[in-house]
N, C-alpha and C positions, 0 to 999 in steps of 0.2 A: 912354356911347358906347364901342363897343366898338377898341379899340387896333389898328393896323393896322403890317402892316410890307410888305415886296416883295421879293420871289423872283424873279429873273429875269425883272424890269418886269410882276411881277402884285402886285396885290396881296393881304395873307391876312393874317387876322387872327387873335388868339392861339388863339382857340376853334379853327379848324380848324388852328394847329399841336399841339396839345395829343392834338385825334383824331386825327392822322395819326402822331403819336408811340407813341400807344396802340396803335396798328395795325401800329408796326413791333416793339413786345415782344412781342405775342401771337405773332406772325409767328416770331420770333426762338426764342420756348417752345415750338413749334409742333417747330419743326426739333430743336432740342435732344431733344425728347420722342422725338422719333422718332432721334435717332442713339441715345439712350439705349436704343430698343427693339431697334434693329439690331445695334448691338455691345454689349452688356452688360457694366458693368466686372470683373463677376465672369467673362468667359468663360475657359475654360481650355483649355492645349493638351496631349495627351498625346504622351510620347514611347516608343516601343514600338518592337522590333524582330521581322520578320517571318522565316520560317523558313529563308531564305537570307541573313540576319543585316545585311539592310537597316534603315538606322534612316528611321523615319517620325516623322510631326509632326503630327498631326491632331485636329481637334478632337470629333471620336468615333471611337471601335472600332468597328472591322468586328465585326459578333458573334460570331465563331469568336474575336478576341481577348478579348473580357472576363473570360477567366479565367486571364489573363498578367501577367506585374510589370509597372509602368507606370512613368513619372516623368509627374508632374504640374506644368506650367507655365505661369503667368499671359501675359495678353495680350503683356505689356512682354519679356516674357521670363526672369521669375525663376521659379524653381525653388519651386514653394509645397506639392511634398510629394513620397512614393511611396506606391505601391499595392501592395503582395506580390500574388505569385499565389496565387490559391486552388488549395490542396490538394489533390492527384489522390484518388483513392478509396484506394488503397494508403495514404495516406498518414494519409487519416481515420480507414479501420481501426485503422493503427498507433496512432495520437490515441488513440483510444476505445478500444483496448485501455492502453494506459498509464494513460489516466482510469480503469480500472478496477482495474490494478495499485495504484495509489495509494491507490485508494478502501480497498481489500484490506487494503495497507500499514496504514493507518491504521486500521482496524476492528481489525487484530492490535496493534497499539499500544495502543491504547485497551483491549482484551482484558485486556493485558498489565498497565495498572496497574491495570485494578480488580482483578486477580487479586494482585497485588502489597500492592494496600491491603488484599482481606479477611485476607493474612497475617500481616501484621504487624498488623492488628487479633486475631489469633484470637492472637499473640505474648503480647500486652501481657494479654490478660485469662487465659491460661494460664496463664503464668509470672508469679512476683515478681521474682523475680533469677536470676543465672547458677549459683548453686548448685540451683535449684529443677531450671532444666535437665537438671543434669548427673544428678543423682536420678532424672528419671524415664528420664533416658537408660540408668539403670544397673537401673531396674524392669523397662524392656521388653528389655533383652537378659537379660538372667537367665531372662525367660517363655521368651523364643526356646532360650536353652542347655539350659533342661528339657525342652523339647520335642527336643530334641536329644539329651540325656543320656539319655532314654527308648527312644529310636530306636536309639540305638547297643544299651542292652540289650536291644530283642529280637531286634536284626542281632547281636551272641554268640549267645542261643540259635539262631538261624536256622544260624550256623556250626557249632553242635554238631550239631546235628541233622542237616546237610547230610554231618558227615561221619562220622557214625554210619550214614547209609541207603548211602552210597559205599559201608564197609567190608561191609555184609550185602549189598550187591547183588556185591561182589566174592567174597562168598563163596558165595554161592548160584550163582555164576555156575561157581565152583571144584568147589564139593561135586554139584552140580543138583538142588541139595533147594529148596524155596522157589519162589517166583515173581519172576522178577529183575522182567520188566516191571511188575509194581506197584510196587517197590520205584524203580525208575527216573521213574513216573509221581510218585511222594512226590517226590522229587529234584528232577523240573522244576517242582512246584509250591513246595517252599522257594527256588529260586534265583530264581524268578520274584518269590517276597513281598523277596528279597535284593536283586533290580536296581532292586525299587519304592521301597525304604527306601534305597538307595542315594541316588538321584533324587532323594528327598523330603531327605536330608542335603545335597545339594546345593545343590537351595533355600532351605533352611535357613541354610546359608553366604552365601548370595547377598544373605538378606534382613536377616540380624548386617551386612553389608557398610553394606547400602544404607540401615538404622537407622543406623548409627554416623555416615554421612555426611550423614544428616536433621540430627541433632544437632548437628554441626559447623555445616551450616548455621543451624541456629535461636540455634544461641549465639553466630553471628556479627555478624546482622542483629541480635537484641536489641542485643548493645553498640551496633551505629550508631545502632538509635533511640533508646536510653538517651542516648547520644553529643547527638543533636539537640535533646534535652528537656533536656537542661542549658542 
């Protein structure tokens, strides 16, 4: 038999307090569910200011804002982040031309050592040691000073010659026996083969210079890597 109690001179028995209990949870989930849908604990406030340097508080951007720095704040009122503004196009450019300077940078670096590595690979199998260096250092300028030393004699003859056709063009010029214009024609063709072996003695110097400081360097860099294999 089922148990009775009374409520305000009625009486009710457990059965209907038990349903009527159940009826006030559902009830109670019902509303919960629904504040939960209305204000969501995640909701967030943004703070921005507008172009006459008003600050606003709102829970979305106008859409001319979303591409403004923001401060981002939870319901309660904490501070839960910032948003930088996105980047004008000036600005992207700039971006993506530096991403490309880098890129650049780095392609010449990288250039840089494996240019670096075939050389002191081409070092080590060249050479045995620092005397080896200096030998062939003293083989390839020797070719260059022959080459040199050749030059110079036939710039002497070139000077004899030039001033042997001078004195008959000076004297045909005196007597007016002869033909001075051929003799002047000889002239400009020796001073012309003079300016070319000039030039060419120049170079000559240039490239004794620029051997000698090949070699400085190659007998530098061997000691360092000698230096690191110890």
């Amino acid at each position: 038999m089922a148990r009775c109690f009374r409520m305000a001179g009625q009486p009710i028995t457990l059965l209907t307090t038990m349903i009527h209990a159940r009826s006030l949870l559902l009830g109670a989930g019902t509303l919960l569910l629904a504040m939960t849908i209305a204000f969501p604990s995640q909701a967030q406030l943004y703070r921005w200011v507008d172009d006459d340097g008003n600050v606003h508080y709102t829970d979305t951007l106008p859409p001319d804002r979303a591409r403004d720095g923001r401060s981002v704040f939870s319901r309660d009122g904490s501070r839960v982040g910032e948003v930088e503004r996105a980047p004008t196009p000036e600005e992207l450019a700039e971006q993506e031309a530096e991403r490309l300077r880098e890129k650049e940078r780095q392609a010449r670096e990288q250039e840089a050592r494996t240019r670096q590595l075939e050389y002191d690979r081409m070092l080590l199998r060249t050479f045995n040691n620092e005397a080896h260096i200096e030998r062939s250092r003293v083989e390839r300028l020797e070719a260059l000073n022959a080459s040199q030393r050749q030059l110079m004699a036939r710039s002497e003859r070139d000077e004899e010659e030039l001033e042997e056709l001078r004195a008959r063009a000076a004297q045909a010029e005196r007597t007016g026996r002869g033909d001075p214009d051929a003799i002047y024609q000889r002239i400009r063709r020796v001073e012309e083969r003079l300016a070319s072996r000039d030039a060419r003695a120049a170079e000559l110097d240039q490239a004794m210079n620029a051997l000698d400081q090949e070699y400085d360097n190659h007998l530098a860099r061997f000691r360092e890597l000698q230096e690191e294999r110890q």
